[in-house]
C-alpha angles and dihedrals in degrees: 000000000000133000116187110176108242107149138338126270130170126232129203085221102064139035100220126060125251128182137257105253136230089223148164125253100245111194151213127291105251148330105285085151116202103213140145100292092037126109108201118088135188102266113248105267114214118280085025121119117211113218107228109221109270110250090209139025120251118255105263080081093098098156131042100270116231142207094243100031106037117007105038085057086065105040085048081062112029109024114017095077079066096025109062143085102298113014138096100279109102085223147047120238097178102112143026090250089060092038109045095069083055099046098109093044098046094047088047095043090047096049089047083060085231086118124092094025111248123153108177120115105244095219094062110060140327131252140197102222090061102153092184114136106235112244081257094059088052110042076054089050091046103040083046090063096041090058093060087271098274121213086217111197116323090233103060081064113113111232131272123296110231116239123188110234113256097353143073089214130078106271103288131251096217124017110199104186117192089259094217110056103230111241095232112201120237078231156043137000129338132211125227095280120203135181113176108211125199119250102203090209109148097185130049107272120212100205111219089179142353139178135192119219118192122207100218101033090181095059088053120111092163137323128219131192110196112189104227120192129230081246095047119128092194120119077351090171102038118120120264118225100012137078128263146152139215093264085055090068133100101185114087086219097048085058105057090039081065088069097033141051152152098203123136116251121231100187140328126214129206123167104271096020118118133234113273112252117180124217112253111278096032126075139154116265122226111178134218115290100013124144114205108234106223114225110197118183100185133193127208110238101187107279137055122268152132135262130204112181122199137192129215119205125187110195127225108253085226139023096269129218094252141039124229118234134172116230135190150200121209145191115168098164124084147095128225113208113221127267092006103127106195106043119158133214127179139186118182122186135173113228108238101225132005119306134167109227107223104168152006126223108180122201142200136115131243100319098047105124105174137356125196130182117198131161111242117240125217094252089048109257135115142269103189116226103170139002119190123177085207128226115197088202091061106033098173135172111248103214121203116242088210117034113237119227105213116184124214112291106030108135115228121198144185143194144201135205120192131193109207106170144096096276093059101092099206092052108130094199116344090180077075133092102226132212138191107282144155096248132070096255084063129065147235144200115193121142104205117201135173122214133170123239136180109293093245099057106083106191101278089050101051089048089067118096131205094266100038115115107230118303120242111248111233 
């Protein structure tokens, strides 16, 4: 994980500041995907309510639902980007054939609210990316099943939604794969791996979407694409075209560049996390002559295997008002106690100029409980902006339906709560104090978030103030 200095921000946790990162979206373990035929469910966090499946439709339901009629026009909005040849659900829900088996756990984990996945609490904002079948969705999942889950007449079916092949995004307009496939261990432990590949671009690129595909998903902690400049003196002796990792440098720069960087982020991908794609009129800039700087963070998965990675980019059709960057808050230094099962950490910053705050990303490992992110009043207190009870198995991006202007000065915050006890499920140890660390048995604390700036301020540039003195280039 990377920490790059931007402005000061204070912590409860530590007596000394420390500074809101510029930092990567690190991800989950591994795929354990909680989806409709699944078990295994996220455990209730405190303060949470779990739905109990309805035993009977309201009474709008006036008809029998049906497969073709009533329930394929759901699954066409709300399951088959998951559920489909190719993706991460383990199974398909395009026809009645494939649905039907699976009629009983898709209309119970629908009305549990556990599917989709969706872990934002629904009294603090509001996003745009808001998966959550309507009461309505579900009372016609529920009263389908209860009929005996009909199949109902072909041709009241709508038609097929389009899919790209092998991607979630539109087909791209650039494809940029990792050249040299990465040899992955059955077991142990595995460093940050990188490999910087080349764009070829020979004009500045302004990214709509992208989106990163993993050839081995299961292997895939977490995946980072940096955008590095043809300028740039980061990682300035590292190998092109081939994978390496810090411990494979000579260079006592090239090291700790390994472990810091300013560099702009393209995209992250997590399991379960879904392709960027920016609002009309904002985009991410790559300029001529950049190579992206692939940032694997692997798992072993108990036996041995390769992963090469790709990126998909789709292009603005025109240079947009605002540029895209990646922001982040960050404490990285606590200590959780063991067996305590509610412990807090916070980090608070002010953003040094204007920015319009588009997205949040949250971040922790097995023993994250809840993640909040407020602005901080002058008199102290709160304004919400987002709750999640999070769930490290579904780590998602939470996108504003309305854009938020935020002018310099305003004073973000976020805050963490662990459980590190021995109710919590997925504790590796909670006999153990646990640190901030790379690997799952460790723990993190980064509050990602996503705001628009003027085109022209790349991320150095819009962390000066106006009475910084210039900022060094890296």
């Amino acid at each position: 994980m990377y920490n790059s200095p931007a402005v000061n921000f204070q912590n409860e946790n530590a007596s000394r500041s420390s500074c809101i990162h510029n930092f990567l979206r690190i991800s989950l373990p591994r795929v354990l995907l909680l989806l409709f035929a699944t078990t295994w469910a996220a455990s209730p966090q405190e303060n949470q309510t779990t739905p109990q499946p309805p035993t009977e439709p309201s009474q709008a339901l006036v008809a029998t639902p049906t497969f073709y009629r009533d329930v394929l026009p759901i699954l066409q909005q709300h399951c088959q980007s998951c559920h489909r040849a190719g993706e991460i659900g383990p199974m398909q829900l395009m026809s009645y054939a494939q649905t039907r088996p699976l009629a009983r756990a898709v209309a119970d984990s629908a009305a549990k609210r556990e599917m989709p996945p969706w872990f934002a609490d629904p009294a603090v904002g509001h996003f745009s990316n808001d998966p959550s079948l309507t009461q309505q969705e579900i009372d016609t999942l529920v009263s389908w099943v209860n009929a005996q889950a009909p199949a109902g007449d072909p041709h009241s079916a709508p038609p097929p939604r389009p899919w790209p092949e092998g991607w979630m995004i539109p087909q791209p307009d650039a494809i940029v794969r990792m050249p040299k496939p990465v040899a992955l261990p059955a077991h142990g432990d595995i460093d940050y791996t990188y490999e910087i590949v080349p764009t070829g671009f020979t004009e500045d690129k302004w990214v709509q979407m992208s989106e990163i595909q993993p050839s081995s998903r299961a292997n895939v902690h977490h995946a980072v694409v940096y955008v590095r400049p043809p300028n740039s003196n980061w990682l300035r002796h590292a190998p092109i075209g081939v994978p390496f990792t810090g411990a494979d440098m000579t260079d006592e720069q090239d090291r700790q560049d390994a472990h810091f960087t300013q560099a702009d982020i393209l995209l992250v991908y997590a399991p379960g996390s879904s392709p960027d794609s920016w609002p009309e009129g904002t985009a991410k800039f790559v300029p001529a002559g950049s190579s992206l700087v692939f940032q694997m963070h692997y798992m072993a998965h108990g036996h041995a295997t390769s992963d090469q990675s790709s990126i998909g980019i789709i292009f603005a059709n025109h240079p947009p008002q605002q540029r895209v960057l990646t922001l982040q808050l960050t404490n990285d230094r606590f200590v959780i106690p063991p067996g305590v099962n509610d412990y807090r950490v916070e980090v608070h910053g002010s953003l040094p100029n204007d920015a319009v705050l588009l997205s949040f990303f949250p971040h922790m490992h097995l023993r994250g409980k809840r993640f909040e992110y407020n602005i901080l009043r002058p008199n102290k207190s709160a304004k919400p902006l987002l709750r999640v009870n999070y769930n490290f198995y579904w780590q998602l991006s939470y996108r504003l339906a309305e854009p938020l202007a935020l002018p310099a000065g305003t004073v973000l915050q976020a805050v963490a709560w662990y459980d590190n006890s021995k109710n919590n499920p997925h504790n590796p140890d909670p006999d153990a104090a646990v640190r901030w660390g790379d690997q799952t048995y460790d723990e993190m604390m980064v509050g990602f978030f996503d705001v628009a700036v003027r085109a022209d301020l790349d991320k150095p540039h819009y962390f000066l103030r106006s009475s910084d003195p210039p900022a060094p280039q890296r």
